[in-house]
DOMI-957638 format. One record per residue (C-alpha): y negated, x negated, z negated. Coordinates in Angstrom, 2 decimals. Last residue first. Example, Ala and Ser with C-alpha at 12.3 -4.5 7.8 and 13.67 -1.06 7.14 Angstrom:
<kolmis>
north	east	up
1.06	-13.67	-7.14
4.50	-12.30	-7.80
</kolmis>
This chain:
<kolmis>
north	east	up
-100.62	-80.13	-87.16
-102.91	-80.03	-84.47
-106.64	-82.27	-83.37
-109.28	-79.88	-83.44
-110.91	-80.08	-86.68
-108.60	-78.07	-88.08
-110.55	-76.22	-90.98
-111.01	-72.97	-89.75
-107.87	-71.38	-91.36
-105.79	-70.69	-89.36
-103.32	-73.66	-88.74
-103.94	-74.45	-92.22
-102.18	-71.19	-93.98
-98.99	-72.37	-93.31
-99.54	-75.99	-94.94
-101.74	-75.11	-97.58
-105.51	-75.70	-98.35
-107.16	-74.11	-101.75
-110.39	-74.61	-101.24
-112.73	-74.25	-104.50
-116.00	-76.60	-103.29
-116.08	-77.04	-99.47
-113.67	-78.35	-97.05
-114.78	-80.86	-94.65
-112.72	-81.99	-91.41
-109.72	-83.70	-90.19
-106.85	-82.93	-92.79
-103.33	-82.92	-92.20
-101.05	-81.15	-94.96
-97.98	-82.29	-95.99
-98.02	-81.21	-99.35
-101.35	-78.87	-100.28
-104.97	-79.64	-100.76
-106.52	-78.13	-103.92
-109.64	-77.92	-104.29
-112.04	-78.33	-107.64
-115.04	-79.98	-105.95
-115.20	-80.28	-102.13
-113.52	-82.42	-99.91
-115.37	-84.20	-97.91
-114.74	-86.08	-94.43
-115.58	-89.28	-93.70
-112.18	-89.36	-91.52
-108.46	-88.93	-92.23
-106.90	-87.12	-95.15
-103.23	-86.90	-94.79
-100.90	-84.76	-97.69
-97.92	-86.36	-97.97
-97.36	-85.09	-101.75
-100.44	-82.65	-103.14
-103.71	-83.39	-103.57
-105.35	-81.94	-106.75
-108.95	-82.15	-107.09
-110.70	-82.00	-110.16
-114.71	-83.88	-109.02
-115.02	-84.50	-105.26
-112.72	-86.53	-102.42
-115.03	-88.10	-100.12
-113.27	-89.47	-97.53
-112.57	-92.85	-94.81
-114.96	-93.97	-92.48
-118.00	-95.62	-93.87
-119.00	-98.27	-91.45
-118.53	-101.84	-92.24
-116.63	-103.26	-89.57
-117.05	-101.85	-85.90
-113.73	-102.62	-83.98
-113.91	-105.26	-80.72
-114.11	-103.60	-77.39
-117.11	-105.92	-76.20
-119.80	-103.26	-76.33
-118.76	-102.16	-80.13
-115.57	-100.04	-80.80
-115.33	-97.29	-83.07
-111.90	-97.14	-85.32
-110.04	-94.45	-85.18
-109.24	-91.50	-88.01
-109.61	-93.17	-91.16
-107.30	-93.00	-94.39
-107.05	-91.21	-97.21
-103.05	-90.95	-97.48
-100.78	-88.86	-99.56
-97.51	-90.42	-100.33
-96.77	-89.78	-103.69
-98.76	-87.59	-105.75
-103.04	-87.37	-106.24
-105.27	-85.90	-109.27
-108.67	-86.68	-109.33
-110.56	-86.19	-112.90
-113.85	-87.57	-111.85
-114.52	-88.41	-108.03
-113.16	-90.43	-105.96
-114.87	-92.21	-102.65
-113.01	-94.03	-100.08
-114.63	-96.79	-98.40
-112.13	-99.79	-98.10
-109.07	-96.73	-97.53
-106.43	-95.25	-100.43
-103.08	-95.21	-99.46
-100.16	-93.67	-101.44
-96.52	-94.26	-100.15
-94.81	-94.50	-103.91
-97.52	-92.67	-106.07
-95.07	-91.04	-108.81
-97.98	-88.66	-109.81
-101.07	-91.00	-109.18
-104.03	-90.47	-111.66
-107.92	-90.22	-112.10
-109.55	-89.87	-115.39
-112.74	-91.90	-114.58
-114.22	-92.14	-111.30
-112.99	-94.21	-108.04
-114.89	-96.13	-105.27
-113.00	-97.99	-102.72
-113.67	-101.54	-102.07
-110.53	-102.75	-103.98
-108.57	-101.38	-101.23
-105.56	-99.32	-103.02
-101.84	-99.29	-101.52
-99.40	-97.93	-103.63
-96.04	-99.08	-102.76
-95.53	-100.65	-106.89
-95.11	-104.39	-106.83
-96.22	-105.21	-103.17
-98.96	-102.95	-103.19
-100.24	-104.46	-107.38
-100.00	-107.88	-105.54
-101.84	-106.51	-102.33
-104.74	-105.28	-105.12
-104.61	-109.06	-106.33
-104.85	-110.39	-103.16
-107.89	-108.18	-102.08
-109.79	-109.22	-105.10
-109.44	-112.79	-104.75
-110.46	-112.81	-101.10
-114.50	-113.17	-101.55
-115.84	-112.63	-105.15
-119.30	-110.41	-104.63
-119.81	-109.46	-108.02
-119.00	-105.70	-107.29
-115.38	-107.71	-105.54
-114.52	-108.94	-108.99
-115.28	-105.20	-110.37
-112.80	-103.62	-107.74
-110.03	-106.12	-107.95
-110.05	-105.73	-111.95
-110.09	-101.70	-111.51
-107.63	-101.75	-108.69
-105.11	-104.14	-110.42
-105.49	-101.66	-113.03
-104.95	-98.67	-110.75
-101.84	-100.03	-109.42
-99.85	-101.05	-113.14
-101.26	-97.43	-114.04
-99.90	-95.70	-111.32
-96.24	-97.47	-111.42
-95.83	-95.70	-114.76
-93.69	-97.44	-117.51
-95.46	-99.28	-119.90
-98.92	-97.65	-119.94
-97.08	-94.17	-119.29
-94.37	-94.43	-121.87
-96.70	-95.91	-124.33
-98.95	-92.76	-123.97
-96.52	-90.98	-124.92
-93.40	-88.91	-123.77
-94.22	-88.32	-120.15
-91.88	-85.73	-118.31
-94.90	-83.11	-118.79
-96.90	-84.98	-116.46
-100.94	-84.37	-116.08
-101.49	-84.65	-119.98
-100.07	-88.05	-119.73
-101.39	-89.65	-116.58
-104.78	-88.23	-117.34
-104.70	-90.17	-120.44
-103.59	-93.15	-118.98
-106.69	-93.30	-116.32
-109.01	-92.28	-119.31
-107.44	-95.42	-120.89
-108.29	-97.39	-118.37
-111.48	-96.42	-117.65
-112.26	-97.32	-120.96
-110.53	-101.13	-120.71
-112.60	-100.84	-117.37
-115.92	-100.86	-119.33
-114.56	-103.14	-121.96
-113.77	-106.07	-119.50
-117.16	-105.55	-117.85
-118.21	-108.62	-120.35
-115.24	-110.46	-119.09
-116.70	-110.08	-115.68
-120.06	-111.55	-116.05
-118.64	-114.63	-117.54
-116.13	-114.90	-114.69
-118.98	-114.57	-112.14
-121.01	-117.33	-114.01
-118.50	-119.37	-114.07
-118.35	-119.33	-110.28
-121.66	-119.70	-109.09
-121.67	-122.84	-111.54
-118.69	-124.36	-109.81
-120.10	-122.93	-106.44
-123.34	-125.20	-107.07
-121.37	-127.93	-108.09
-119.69	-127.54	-104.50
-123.09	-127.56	-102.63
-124.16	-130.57	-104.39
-121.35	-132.10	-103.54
-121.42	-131.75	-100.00
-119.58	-128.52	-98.08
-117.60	-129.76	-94.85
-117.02	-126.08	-94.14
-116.99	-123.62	-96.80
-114.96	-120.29	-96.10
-112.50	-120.79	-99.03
-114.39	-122.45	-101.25
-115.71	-119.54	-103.24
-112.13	-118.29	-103.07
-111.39	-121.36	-104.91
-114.12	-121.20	-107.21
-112.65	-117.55	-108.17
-109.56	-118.86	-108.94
-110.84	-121.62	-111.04
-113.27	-119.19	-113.23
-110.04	-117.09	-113.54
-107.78	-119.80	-115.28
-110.53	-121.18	-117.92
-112.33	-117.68	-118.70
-108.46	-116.14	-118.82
-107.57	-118.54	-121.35
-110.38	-118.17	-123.34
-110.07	-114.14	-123.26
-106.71	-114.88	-124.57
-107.19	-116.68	-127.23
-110.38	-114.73	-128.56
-108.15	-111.87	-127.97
-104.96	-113.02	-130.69
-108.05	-114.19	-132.82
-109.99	-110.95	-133.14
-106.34	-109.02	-133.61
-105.63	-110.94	-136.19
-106.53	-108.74	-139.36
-105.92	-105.59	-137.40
-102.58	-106.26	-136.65
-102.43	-107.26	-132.73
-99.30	-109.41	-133.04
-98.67	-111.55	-130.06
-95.53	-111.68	-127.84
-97.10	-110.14	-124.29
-97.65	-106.49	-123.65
-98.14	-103.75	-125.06
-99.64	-105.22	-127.96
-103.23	-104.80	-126.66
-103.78	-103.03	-123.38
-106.78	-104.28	-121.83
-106.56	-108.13	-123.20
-102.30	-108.20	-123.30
-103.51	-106.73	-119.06
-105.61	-109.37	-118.40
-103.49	-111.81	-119.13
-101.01	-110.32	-117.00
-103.30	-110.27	-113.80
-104.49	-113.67	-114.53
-100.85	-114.57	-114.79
-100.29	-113.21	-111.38
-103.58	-114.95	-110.12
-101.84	-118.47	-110.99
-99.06	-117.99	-108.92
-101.07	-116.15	-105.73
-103.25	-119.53	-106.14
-106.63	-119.53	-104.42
-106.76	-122.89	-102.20
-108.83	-125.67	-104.41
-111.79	-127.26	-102.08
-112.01	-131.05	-103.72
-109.05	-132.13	-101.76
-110.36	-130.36	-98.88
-109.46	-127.32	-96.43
-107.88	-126.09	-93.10
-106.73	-122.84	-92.51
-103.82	-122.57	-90.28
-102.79	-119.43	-88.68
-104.82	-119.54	-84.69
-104.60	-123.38	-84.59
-101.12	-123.77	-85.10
-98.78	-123.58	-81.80
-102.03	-124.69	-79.37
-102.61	-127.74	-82.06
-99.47	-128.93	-81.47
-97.18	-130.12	-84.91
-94.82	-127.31	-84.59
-93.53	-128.79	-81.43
-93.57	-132.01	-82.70
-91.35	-130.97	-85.56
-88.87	-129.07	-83.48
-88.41	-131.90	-81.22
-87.80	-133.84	-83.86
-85.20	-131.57	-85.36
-83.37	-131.60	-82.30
-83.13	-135.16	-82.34
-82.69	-135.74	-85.54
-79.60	-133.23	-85.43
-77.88	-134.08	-82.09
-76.63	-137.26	-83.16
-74.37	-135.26	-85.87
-72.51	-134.05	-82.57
-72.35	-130.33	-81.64
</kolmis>
């Protein structure tokens, strides 16, 4: 090929590129005063926010009782400064032609939202730790609670879950659904941020794991790798396009166990204190103090029609 060729080619390539037809459907168009939300800068929110939960895990700063005031004050500056810009970028996002006045109203929208969530920060700091806890007791292989907080994929996924979850409660578009896909990409366990979970709930290994937008948890939940809660179609409207916003994934009550590869699908329940065995497929309700395996499923009344 001759070194003529090049510019050529790569001008054709450029103009190509350059027609609206070829980029209209996956580009987003925004302002110099509209800020895009930063998957960068939401990674260091997300590890901010974890030397805040967790402190002296994790970062360089000594947390002796003396400083510890001043090693948070620090950091819970920090985060007000860097989160209050993410979330008036997502804000932004969706705004078309806004005027100034509109923007300084998202500015203020927006700091007030980051306020509000730094006071939930000691909330899910307890949830947290009832999430570590149950990760210990429920794993003889775990040494400490160190072990777990540093070491278990779980807890890195549930507490991009927990911060995802509360910035979503205060109505923060996007922001929480990248940092739950950051927490996916990291660890294979896929949590929406919608989904409601109690306190003391854990993921034995949890490579695989999905958990749907309107899943509900209960206390002292118990999951292992792989299992899904997911939904079993999607309902169309009149012109074939899916339904959003309908509750279609489970209910999973108060101390349930569910084993490895287990598939929930539907707004199903399962009752309080059951335990759902590996591999099983699940379609309809089971009530309070099932015990569900694999051989004993094709039996047992609890089908809902569709095979194993």
């Amino acid at each position: 090929m001759s070194y003529l060729e090049y510019p050529r080619r790569l001008k054709d390539t450029i103009e190509n590129l350059s027609r609206e037809d070829s980029y209209q459907a996956v580009c987003h168009r925004h302002y110099p005063d509209q800020p895009m939300p930063s998957s960068r800068i939401l990674g260091e929110i997300v590890d901010l926010l974890r030397e805040i939960i967790f402190p002296g895990y994790f970062g360089d700063s000594p947390t002796r009782p003396g400083s510890i005031n001043y090693y948070l004050g620090v950091n819970v500056e920090r985060l007000y400064d860097l989160l209050r810009q993410q979330i008036y970028a997502g804000l932004c996002f969706d705004c078309n032609h806004a005027d100034r006045n509109d923007l300084l109203m998202r500015k203020d929208r927006a700091a007030q939202i980051t306020l509000e969530f730094i006071e939930k920060l000691p909330v899910i700091r307890h949830l947290l730790a009832t999430d570590v806890e149950a990760a210990y007791l429920g794993d003889p292989a775990a040494q400490s609670n160190a072990e777990v907080i540093f070491c278990y994929p779980a807890i890195r996924a549930i507490t991009n879950y927990r911060i995802a979850h509360e910035l979503l409660q205060l109505n923060v578009p996007l922001i929480p659904r990248i940092v739950s896909e950051m927490a996916h990409s990291e660890t294979g366990i896929d949590i929406h941020p919608r989904a409601r979970i109690g306190h003391h709930f854990t993921i034995d290994h949890g490579t695989g794991v999905v958990i749907g937008a309107t899943s509900i948890i209960g206390n002292h939940v118990k999951i292992y790798q792989g299992v899904t809660l997911g939904a079993k179609s999607f309902p169309m409207d009149e012109e074939g396009n899916p339904i959003k916003g309908i509750d279609r994934h489970p209910i999973v009550e108060d101390n349930v166990i569910i084993y490895a590869q287990a598939t929930i699908l539907g707004r199903i329940t399962v009752g309080a204190n059951s335990i759902i065995g590996g591999n099983v497929w699940l379609t309809a309700s089971v009530p309070e103090n099932s015990k569900i395996l694999q051989e004993k499923y094709r039996h047992s009344g609890f089908l809902g029609g569709d095979g194993i």
